[in-house]
Kinemage of the C-alpha trace (Angstrom):
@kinemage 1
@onewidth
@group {chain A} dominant
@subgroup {mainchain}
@vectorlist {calphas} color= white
{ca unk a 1} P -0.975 1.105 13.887
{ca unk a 2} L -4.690 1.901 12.973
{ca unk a 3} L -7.700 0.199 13.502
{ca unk a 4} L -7.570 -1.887 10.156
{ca unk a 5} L -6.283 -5.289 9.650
{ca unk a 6} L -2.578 -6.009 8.168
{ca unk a 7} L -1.011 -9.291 7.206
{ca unk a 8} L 1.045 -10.047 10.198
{ca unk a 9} L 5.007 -10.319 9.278
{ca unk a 10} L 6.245 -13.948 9.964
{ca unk a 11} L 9.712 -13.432 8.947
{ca unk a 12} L 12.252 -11.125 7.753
{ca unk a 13} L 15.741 -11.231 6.714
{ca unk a 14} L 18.131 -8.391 5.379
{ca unk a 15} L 19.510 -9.020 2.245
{ca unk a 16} L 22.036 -6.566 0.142
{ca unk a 17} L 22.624 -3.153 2.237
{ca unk a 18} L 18.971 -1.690 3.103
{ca unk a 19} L 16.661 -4.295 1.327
{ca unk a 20} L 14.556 -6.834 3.481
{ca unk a 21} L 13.120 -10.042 2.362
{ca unk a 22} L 9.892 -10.012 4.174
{ca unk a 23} L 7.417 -13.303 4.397
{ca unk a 24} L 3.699 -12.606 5.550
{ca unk a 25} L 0.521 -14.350 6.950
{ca unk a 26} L -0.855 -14.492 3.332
{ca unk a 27} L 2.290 -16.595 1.813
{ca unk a 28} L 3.472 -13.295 0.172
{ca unk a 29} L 7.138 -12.964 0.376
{ca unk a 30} L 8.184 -9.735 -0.653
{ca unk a 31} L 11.306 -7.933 -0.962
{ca unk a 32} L 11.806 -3.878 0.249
{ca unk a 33} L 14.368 -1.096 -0.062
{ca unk a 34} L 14.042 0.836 2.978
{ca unk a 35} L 17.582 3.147 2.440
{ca unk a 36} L 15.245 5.982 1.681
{ca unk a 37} L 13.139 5.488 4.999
{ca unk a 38} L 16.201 4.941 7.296
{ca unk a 39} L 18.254 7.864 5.607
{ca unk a 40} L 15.246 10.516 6.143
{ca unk a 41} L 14.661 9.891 10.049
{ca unk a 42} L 17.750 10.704 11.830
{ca unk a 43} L 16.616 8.855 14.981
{ca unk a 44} L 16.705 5.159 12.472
{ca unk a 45} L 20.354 6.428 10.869
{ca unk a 46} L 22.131 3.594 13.791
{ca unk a 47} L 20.504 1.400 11.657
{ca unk a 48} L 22.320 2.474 8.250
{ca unk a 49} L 25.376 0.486 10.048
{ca unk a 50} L 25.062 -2.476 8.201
{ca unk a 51} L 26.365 -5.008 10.849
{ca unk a 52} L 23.464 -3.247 13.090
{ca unk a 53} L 21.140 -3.688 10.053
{ca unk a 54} L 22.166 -7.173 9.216
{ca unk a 55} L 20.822 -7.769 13.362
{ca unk a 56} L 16.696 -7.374 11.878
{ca unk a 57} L 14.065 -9.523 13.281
{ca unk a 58} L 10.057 -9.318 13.114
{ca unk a 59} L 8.594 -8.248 16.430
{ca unk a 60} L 6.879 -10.979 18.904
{ca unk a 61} L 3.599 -10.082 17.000
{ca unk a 62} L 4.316 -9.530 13.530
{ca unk a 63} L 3.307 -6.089 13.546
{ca unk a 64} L 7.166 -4.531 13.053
{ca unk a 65} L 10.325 -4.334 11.703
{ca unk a 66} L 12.937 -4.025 14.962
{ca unk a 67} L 16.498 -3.268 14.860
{ca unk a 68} L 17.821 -2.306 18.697
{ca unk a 69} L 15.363 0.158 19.999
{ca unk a 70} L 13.959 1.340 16.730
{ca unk a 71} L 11.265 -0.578 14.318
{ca unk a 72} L 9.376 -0.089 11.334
{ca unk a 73} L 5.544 -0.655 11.353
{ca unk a 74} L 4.483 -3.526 9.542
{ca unk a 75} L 1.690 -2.178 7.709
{ca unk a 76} L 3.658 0.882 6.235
{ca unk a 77} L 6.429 -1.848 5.584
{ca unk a 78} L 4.103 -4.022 3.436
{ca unk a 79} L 2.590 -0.893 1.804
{ca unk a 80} L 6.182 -0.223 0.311
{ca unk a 81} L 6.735 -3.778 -0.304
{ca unk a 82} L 3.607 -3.889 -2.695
{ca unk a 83} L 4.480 -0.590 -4.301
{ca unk a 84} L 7.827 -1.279 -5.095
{ca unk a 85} L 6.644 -4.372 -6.394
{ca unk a 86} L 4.196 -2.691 -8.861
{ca unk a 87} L 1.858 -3.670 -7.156
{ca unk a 88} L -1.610 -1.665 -5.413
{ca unk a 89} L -1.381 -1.235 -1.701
{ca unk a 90} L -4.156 -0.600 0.412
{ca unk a 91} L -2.700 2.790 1.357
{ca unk a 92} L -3.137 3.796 -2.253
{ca unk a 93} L -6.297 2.391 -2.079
{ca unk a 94} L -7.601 4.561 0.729
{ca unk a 95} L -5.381 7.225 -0.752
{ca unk a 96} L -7.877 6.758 -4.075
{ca unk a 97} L -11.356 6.484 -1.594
{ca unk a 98} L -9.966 9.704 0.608
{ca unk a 99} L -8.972 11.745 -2.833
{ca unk a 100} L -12.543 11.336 -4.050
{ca unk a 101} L -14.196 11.845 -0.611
{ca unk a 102} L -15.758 7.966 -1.427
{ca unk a 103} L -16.960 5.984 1.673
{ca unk a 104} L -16.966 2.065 1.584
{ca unk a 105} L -21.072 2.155 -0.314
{ca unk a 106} L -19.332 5.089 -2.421
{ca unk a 107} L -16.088 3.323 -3.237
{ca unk a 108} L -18.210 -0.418 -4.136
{ca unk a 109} L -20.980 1.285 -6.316
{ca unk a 110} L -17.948 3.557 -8.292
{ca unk a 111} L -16.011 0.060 -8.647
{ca unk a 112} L -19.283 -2.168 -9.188
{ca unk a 113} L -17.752 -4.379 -6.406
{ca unk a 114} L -19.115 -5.606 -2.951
{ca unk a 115} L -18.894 -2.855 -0.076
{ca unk a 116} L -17.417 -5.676 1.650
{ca unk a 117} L -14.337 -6.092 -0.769
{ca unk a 118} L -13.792 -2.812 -0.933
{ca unk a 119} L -13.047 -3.311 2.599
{ca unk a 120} L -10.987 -5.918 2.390
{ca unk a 121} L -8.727 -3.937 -0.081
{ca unk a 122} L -8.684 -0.996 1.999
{ca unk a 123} L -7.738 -2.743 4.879
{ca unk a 124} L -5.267 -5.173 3.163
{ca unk a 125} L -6.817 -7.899 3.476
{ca unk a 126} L -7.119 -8.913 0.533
{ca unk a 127} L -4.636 -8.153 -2.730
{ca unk a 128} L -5.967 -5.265 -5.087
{ca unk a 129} L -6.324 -7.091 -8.631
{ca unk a 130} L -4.752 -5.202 -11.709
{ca unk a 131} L -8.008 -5.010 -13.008
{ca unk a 132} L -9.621 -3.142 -9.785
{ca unk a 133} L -6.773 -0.470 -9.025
{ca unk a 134} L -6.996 0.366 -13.298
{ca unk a 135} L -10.824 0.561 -12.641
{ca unk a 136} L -10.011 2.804 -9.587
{ca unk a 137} L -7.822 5.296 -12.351
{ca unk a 138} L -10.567 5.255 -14.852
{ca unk a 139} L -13.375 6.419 -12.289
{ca unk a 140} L -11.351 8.877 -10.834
{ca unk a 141} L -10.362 10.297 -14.475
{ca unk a 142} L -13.996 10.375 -15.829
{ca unk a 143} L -15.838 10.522 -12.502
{ca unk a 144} L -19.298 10.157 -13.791
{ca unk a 145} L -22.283 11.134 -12.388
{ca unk a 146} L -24.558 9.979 -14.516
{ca unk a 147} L -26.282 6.691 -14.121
{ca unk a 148} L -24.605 5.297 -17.283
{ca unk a 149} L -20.512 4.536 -17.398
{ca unk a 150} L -18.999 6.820 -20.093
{ca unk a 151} L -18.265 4.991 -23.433
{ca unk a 152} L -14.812 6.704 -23.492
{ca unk a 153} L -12.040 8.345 -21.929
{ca unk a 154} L -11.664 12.017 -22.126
{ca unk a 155} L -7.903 12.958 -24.163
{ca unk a 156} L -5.558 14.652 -22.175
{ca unk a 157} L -6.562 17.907 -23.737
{ca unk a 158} L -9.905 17.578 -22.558
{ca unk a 159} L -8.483 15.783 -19.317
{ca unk a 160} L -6.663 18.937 -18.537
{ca unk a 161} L -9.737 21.491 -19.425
{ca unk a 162} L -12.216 19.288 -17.027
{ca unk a 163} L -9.837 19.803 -14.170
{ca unk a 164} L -8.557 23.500 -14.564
């Protein structure tokens, strides 16, 4: 785990073969497939047994996934969750900040937000809103670097010719 905050896991429970219902410190209970995870790391394939996988439980500190002597982080776990949800994680967050070489002053003056909630959603501490991770899209589509916030968005066409 890094140096940023994560929701700590309270609970977990599998459900059908390879999906999780997982229950965090922030009330969110959200459900993940990990199949994909477990089937490209050869040391978690014990785990694909599903009597072994049917055996998960949430670490002593909520910060993993164990099964026998492997586990899942709980960050990356939660950053799925969200995803698969539809939802913005913070890794796509700081995926967005690191793409456009944006640091937290960067990233709140781009979104018109506090530099403080921008940490917050780049440490998941916070949920990213709709309304912020479709603001994140926008700026890095138009990137402006004027002063002023374009009136419109660029069509694909001229999308395409900007960035070729």
């Amino acid at each position: 785990m890094n140096e940023y905050f994560f929701p700590k896991l309270t609970a977990v429970e599998a459900l059908a073969p390879y999906h999780l219902r997982t229950t965090w410190s922030t009330g969110e209970v959200l459900d993940v497939d990990v199949e994909d995870v477990l089937r490209r790391h050869d040391f978690l394939a014990p785990i694909l047994d599903l009597e072994v996988f049917a055996r998960v439980h949430a670490d002593a500190n909520g910060r993993g996934i164990e099964w026998l002597d492997a586990e899942l982080g709980a960050d990356n776990v939660y950053a799925w969750a969200k995803e698969q949800a539809g939802e913005p994680s913070h890794e796509m967050f700081d995926a967005w900040m690191r793409r456009n070489d944006l640091s937290l002053a960067g990233a709140a003056e781009a979104l018109g937000i506090s530099r403080r909630m921008v940490s917050y959603y780049r440490t998941a501490h916070k949920p990213i809103t709709r309304a912020i991770w479709l603001a994140c899209l926008g700026w890095e589509t138009t990137r402006p670097t004027a002063p002023t916030l374009p009136r419109k968005l660029p069509t694909a066409r001229e999308y395409a010719a900007m960035h070729a």
